[in-house]
N, C-alpha and C positions, 0 to 999 in steps of 0.2 A: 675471616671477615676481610673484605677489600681493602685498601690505604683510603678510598671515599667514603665508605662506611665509617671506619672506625675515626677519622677525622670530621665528619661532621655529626657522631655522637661526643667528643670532646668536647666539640667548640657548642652545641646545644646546651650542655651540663654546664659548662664557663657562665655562657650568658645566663642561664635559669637559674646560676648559683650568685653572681651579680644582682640579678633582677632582685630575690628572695634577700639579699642581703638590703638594696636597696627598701624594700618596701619593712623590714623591720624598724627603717630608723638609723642607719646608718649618716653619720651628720653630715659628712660632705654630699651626700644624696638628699633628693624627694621622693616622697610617698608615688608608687605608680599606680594607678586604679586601672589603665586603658589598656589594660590584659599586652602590651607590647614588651619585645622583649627589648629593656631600655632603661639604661643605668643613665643617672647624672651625676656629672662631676662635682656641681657646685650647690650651691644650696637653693636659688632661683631655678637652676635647671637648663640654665643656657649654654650648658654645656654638659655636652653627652655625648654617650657612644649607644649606638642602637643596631640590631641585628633582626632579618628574615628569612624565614624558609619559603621554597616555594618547588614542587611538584608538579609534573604535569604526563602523565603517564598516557599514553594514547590504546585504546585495541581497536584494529581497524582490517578492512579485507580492500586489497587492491588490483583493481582490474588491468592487468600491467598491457603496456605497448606490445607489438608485434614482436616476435624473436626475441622474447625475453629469457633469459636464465638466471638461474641462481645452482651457484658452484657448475657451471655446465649444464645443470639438466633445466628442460624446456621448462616454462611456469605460465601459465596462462592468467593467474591471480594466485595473490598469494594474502594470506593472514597472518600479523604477525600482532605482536604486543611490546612495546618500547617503551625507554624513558624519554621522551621530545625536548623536557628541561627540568632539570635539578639543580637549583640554585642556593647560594646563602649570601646574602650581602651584610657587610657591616663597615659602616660609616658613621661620622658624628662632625661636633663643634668641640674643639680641643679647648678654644681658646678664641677670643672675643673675634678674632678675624679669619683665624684658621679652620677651615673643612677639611676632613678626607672620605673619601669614597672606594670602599675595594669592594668586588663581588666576583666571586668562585662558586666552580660548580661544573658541570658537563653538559654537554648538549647530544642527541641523537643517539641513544644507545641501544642498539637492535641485537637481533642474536646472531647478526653475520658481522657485527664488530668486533674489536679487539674487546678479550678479557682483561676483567684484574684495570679498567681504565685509568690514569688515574687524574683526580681534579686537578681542572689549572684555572688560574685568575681570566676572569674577563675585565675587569675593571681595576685601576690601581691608581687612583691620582691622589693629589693634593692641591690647594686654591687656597688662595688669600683675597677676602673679600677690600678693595679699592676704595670705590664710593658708594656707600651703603647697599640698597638692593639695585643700586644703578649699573654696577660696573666690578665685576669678579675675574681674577684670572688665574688658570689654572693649566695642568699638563700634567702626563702620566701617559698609561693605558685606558682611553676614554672614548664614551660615545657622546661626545657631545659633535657630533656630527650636522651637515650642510642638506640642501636638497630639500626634505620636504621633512613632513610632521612624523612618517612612521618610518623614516631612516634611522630615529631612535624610539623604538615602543617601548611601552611599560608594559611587560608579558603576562604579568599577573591579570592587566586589567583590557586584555582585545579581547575586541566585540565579536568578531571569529574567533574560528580556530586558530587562524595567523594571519599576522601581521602583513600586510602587502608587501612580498620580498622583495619584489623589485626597485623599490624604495630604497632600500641597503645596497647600492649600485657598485661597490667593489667587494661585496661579502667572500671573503674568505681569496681574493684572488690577488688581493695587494691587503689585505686588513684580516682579523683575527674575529668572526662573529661581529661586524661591520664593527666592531673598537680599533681603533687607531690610534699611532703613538704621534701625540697633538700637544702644541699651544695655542687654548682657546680660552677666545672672552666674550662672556655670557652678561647679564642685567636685564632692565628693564628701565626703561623710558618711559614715563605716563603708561600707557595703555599699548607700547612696543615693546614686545618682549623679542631678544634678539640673543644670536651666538654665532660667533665667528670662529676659524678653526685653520691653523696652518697645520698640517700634518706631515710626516715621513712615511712614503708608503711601505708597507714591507716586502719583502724581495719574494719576486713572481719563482726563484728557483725555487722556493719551502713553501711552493702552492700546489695543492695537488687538482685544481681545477680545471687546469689549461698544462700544454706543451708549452715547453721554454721555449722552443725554434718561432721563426715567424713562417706564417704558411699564407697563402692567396687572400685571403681576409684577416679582416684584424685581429690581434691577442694583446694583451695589457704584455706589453715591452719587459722583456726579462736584463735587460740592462740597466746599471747604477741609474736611479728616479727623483729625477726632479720634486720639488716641492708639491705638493697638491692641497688647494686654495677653499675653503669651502664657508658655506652660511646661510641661516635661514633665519627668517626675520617672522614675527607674529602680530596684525594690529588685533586684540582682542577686546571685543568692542561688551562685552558683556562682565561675567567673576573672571578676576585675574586666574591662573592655575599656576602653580609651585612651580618653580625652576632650579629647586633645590637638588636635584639630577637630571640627567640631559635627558631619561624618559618619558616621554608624553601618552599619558593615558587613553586608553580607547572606548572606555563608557563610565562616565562619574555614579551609573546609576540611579538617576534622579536629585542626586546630592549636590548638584553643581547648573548656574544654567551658564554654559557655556558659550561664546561664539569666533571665532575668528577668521579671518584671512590671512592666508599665509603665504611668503617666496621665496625660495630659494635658489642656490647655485653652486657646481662643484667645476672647478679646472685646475687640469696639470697639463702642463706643457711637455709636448714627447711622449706622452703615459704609452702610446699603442705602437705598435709596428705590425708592416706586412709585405709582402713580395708582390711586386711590381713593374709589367711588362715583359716582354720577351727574355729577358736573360737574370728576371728577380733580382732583382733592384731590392735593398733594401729602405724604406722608407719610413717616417716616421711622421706620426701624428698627435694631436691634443686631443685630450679628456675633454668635453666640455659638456655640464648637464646643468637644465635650469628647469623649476620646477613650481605650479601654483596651485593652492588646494584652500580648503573650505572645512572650517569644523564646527559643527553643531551637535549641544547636545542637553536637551532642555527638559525640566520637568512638566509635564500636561498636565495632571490632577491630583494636587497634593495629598486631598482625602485619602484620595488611590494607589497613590504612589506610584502611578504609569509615568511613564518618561521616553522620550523617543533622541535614538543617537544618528547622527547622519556624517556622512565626511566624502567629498569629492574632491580630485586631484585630476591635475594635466602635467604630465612631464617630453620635453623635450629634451631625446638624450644623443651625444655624436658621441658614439665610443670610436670611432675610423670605419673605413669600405667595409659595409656590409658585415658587421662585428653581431652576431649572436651565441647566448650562453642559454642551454637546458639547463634546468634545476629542476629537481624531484627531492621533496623535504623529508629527509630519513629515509633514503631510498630502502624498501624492503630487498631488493634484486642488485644483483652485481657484473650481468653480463648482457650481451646480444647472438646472434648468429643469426644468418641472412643477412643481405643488402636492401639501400632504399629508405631505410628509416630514420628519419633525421633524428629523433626525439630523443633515440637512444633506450636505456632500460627500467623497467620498474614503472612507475608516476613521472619521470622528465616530461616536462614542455618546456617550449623556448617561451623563456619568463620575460630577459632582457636585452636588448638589443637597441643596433642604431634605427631609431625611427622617434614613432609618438606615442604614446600611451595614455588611456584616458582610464580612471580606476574609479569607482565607487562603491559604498558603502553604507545600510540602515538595518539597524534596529527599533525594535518596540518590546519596552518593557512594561508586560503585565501588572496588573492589582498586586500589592503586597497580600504574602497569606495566600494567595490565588490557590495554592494547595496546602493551606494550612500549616501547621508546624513545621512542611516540607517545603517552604518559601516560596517561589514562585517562575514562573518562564519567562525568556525574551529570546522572541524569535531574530532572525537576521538574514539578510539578502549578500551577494557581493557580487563583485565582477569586474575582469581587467579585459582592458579589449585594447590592444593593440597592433599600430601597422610597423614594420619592422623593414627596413629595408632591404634585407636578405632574406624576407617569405613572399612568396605570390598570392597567398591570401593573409586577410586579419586573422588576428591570434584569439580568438576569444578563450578565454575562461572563466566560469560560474562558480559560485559554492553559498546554498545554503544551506538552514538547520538551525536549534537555538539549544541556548544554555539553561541547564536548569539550574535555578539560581538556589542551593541549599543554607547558606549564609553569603550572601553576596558572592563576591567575587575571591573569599577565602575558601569556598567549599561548592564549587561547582560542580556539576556532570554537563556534557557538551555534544549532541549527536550532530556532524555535520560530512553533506553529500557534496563533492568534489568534481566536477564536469572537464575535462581539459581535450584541448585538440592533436590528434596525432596526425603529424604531417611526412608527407613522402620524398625523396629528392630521388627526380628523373630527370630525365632529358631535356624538359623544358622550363626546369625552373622545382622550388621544392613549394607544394601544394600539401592545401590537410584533404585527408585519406579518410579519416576517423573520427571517432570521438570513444576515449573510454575514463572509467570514474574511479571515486576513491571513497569508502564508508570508513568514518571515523568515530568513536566514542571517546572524549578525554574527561577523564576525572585530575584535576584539580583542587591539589593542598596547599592551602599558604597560611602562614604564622605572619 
């Protein structure tokens, strides 16, 4: 058995043996009925340690870019089966002021990765609550992250397959799965829900996203980094939502009638560098991204139980001259041959870059019961369309499909079609060439 396996059947039996101890009557604990795995410390319950599982296993056929390989040999599409995320989080209240927060687990595990993986922490803070739910602050390994609403999701609960990644605008290139090592301060004002965040970025040389050199366009600057400034601010004009962690949920399900406005902003001074003029010049520039989006997500017929989710965003982002990054999420493929391709291998499209981007986002959630004991559907739309300053056309990309909801959002199945642009670089500029897609099924476990 792996060191992931056999660690997260340890830490299972801990909490299950906690929990069971708890609901016998254990005097420093309460009785727990809500099937959660969640011991209290005290005897109110105001303090506790609570723990989840969550799964998300994908099987899926991908129609890969031009010159695609895997190990060398040509692949036109390829079908694979992976884990996209396996998590456990365990956080509580210690003590009248103190929280902490850690969540471990892995991300992306296909059959062209490293065996034997093993889990590492995404998440690892601690907070001390200030003035009451006004004013908390905290640091560690965090996402309580700037920008926009889904630069921190809550996985368990997006309306797609994923979360708009472009959102997570340093993912994995200065930060570890968009968490950052941060001091930030989160609360709530009347009906502003806000968090602010100085962070350290981590060093561009233990990134495997980008080359450390600087080359004719911009790359996130592999020399000692400046501070990076970030915050997003919420007026929510409808039910307040938890900011008990920095994840913000992607469909309450009809449980919640939500609505907000929201904006953000991220700057680091110097973050980029690139080579400049006849003799490469080396020159340096600023991060700077600001971001405003829209969330909605209301119940329509209580009888029914239908509920419709909606969320729009505009971001305006200057990473420096003509700075773009492909992303492809779990890439199935590991290679290219031939020239001309900008996108690169596998599912890459260029996700982020210096320009604008406009993203949106709805669902409609069907009658409870709508298949009986078997719960119910909700279908979903997406789409990011982006001008990028370093492409001669907009970027467009689509995805729908919907979930089938078997117990909410603890026992999903998920069929969703993937649309993206493949573009060329020739002579006059890099243009899209193409279009090819992604079919996905993810079944989803969560405790």
């Amino acid at each position: 058995m792996t060191k992931f396996t056999v660690c997260s059947l340890l830490f299972l039996t801990l909490l299950f043996s906690l929990d069971v101890n708890a609901q016998k009557g254990n005097t420093s604990a309460q009785k727990n009925d809500s099937g959660e795995l969640k011991y209290h410390l005290n005897e109110d319950g105001s303090h506790y340690v609570k723990a989840t599982f969550l799964n998300q296993i994908w099987v899926r056929n991908t129609w890969n870019n031009p010159g695609t390989t895997v190990d060398g040999y040509l692949e036109n599409q390829t079908f694979d089966i992976g884990l996209r995320r396996t998590r456990i989080q365990l956080f509580g209240k210690i003590a009248d002021k103190i929280f902490f927060y850690t969540q471990f687990g892995n991300n992306n595990l296909t059959y062209l990765g490293e065996r034997k993986q093993g889990l590492f922490f995404h998440d690892a803070l601690g907070e001390l609550e200030v003035i009451g739910n006004k004013l908390s602050v905290g640091t560690g390994l965090t996402g309580w992250n700037g920008v926009s609403r889904y630069a921190s999701p809550s996985i368990g609960s997006i309306l797609s397959l994923d979360a708009p990644l472009y959102q997570q605008t340093t993912n994995d290139a200065t930060d570890q799965f968009l968490r950052k090592y941060s001091l930030y301060f989160k609360g709530k004002l009347n009906r502003l829900d806000y968090r602010m965040a100085i962070s350290k970025p981590m060093a561009v040389s233990q990134s495997g996203v980008q080359p450390d050199n600087p080359a004719e366009n911009a790359l996130f600057a592999a020399s000692p980094a400046s501070l990076q400034w970030h915050g997003y601010y919420m007026y929510q004009f409808q039910d307040l939502e938890s900011n008990l962690t920095p994840y913000n949920a992607g469909s309450y399900l009809g449980k919640k009638s939500v609505f907000n406005i929201g904006a953000g902003f991220l700057f680091q001074n110097d973050a980029m560098w690139f080579l400049n003029g006849p003799n490469d010049a080396l020159e340096y520039g600023n991060l700077s991204l600001f971001s405003m989006d829209v969330f909605y997500d209301q119940p329509l017929d209580s009888n029914k139980g239908t509920a419709i989710t909606a969320y729009g965003a505009f971001q305006a982002s200057d990473y420096g001259r003509n700075y773009l990054r492909n992303v492809g999420v779990m890439n199935p493929t590991n290679g290219t041959v031939g020239a001309g391709i900008f996108n690169g291998a596998g599912n890459n499209f260029p996700m982020m870059g210096t320009g604008s981007t406009f993203y949106g986002q709805i669902g409609y959630l069907m009658e409870r019961n709508l298949l009986g004991t078997w719960g119910t559907l909700q279908p979903f739309l997406t789409s990011q369309l982006s001008d990028f300053d370093g492409l001669d056309d907009p970027m467009l990309m689509y995805e729908y499909g919907f979930n089938w909801l078997i117990r909410g959002n603890q026992t999903k199945l998920s069929m969703h079609y993937q649309s993206r642009p493949v573009f060329m670089e020739g002579t006059s500029g890099t243009f899209q060439s193409d279009r090819k897609g992604m079919l996905v099924v993810q079944f989803q476990i969560a405790i």
